[in-house]
C-alpha positions as a Markdown table, in Angstrom:
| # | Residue | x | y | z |
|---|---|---|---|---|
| 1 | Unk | -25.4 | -5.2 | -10.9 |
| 2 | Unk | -22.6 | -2.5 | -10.4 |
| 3 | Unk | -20.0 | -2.7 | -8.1 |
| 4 | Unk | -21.2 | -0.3 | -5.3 |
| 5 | Unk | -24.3 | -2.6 | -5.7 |
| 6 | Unk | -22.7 | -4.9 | -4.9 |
| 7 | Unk | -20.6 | -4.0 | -1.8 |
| 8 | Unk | -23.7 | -2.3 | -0.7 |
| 9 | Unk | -25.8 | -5.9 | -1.2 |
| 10 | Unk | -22.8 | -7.9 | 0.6 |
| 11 | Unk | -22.3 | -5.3 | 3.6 |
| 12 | Unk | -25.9 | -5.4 | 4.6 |
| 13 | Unk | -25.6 | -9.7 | 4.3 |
| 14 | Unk | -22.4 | -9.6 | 6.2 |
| 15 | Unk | -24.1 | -7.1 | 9.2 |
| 16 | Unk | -26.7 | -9.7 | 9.5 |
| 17 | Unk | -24.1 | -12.6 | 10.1 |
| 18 | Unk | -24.6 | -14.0 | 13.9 |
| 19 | Unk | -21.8 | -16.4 | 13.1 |
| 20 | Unk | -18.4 | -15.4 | 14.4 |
| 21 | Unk | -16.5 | -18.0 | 12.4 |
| 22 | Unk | -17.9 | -17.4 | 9.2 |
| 23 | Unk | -16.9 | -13.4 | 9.7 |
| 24 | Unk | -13.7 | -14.2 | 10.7 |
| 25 | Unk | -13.6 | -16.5 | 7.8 |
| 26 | Unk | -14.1 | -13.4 | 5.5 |
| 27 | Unk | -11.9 | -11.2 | 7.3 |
| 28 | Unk | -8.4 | -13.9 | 6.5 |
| 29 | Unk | -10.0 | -14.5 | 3.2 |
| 30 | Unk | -9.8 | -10.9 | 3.0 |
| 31 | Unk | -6.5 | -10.1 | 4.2 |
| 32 | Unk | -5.0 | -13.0 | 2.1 |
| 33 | Unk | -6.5 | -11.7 | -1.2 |
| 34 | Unk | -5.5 | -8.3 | -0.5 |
| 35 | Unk | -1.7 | -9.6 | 0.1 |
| 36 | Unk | -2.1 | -11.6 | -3.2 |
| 37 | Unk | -2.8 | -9.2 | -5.5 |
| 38 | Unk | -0.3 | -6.7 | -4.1 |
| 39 | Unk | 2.0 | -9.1 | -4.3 |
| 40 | Unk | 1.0 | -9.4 | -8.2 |
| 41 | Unk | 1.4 | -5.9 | -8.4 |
| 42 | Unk | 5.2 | -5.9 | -7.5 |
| 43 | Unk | 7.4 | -6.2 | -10.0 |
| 44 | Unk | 11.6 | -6.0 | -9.9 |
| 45 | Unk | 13.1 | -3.2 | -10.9 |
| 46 | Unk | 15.3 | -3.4 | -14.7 |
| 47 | Unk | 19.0 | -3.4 | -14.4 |
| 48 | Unk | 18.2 | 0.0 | -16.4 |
| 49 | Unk | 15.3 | 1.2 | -14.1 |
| 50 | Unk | 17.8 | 0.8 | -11.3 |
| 51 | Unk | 20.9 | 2.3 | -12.9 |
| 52 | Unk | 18.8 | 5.6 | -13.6 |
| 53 | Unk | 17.6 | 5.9 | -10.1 |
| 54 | Unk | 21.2 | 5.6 | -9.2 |
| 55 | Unk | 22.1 | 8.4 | -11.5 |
| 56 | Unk | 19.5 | 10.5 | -10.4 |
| 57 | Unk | 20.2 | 10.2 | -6.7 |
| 58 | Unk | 23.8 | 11.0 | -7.8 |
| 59 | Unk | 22.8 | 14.1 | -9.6 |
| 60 | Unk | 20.3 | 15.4 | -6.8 |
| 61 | Unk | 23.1 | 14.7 | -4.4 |
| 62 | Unk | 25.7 | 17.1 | -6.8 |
| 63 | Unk | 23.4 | 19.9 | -6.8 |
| 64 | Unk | 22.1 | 20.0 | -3.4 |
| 65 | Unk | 18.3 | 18.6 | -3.4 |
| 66 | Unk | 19.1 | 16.6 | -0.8 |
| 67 | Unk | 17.3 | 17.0 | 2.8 |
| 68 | Unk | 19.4 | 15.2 | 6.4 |
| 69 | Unk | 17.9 | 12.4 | 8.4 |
| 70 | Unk | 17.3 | 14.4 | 11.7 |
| 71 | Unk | 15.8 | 17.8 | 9.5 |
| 72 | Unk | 13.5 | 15.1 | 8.1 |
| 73 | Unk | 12.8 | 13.7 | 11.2 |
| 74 | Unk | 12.1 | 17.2 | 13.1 |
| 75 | Unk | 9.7 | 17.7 | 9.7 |
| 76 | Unk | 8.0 | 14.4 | 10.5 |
| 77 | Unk | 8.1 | 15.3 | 14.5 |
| 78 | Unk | 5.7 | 18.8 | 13.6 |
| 79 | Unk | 2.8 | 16.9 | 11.5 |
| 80 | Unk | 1.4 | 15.8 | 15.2 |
């Protein structure tokens, strides 16, 4: 069985649950997992990695490629 199978076989189960502890059950299991494996994902930056993002900032600061809190924050203000 494939994966979209699959969700599709567990959502129909899980619309048929009558038990509100058992879904709420799934939904921290959920949640918890989710934070887990981001958490896996994260990984420190190198000394090197962190250096070189230093550098760059530098250099896009030097030759102007840099935007101002408020402009970016009128940019942000126009999306609504």
């Amino acid at each position: 069985m494939n994966l979209e199978t699959r969700k599709i076989s567990f959502i129909q189960e899980f619309l048929r649950l009558q038990n509100e502890e058992i879904v709420s059950g799934l939904e921290k299991f959920m949640h918890q997992r989710k934070a887990e494996l981001i958490d896996e994902d994260i990984k420190p930056m190198t000394m090197e990695q962190y250096n070189a993002e230093i550098d760059q900032a530098m250099e896009d600061s030097k030759n102007g490629r840099m935007i101002k809190a408020t402009d970016l924050k009128a940019k942000i203000q126009k999306w609504n």
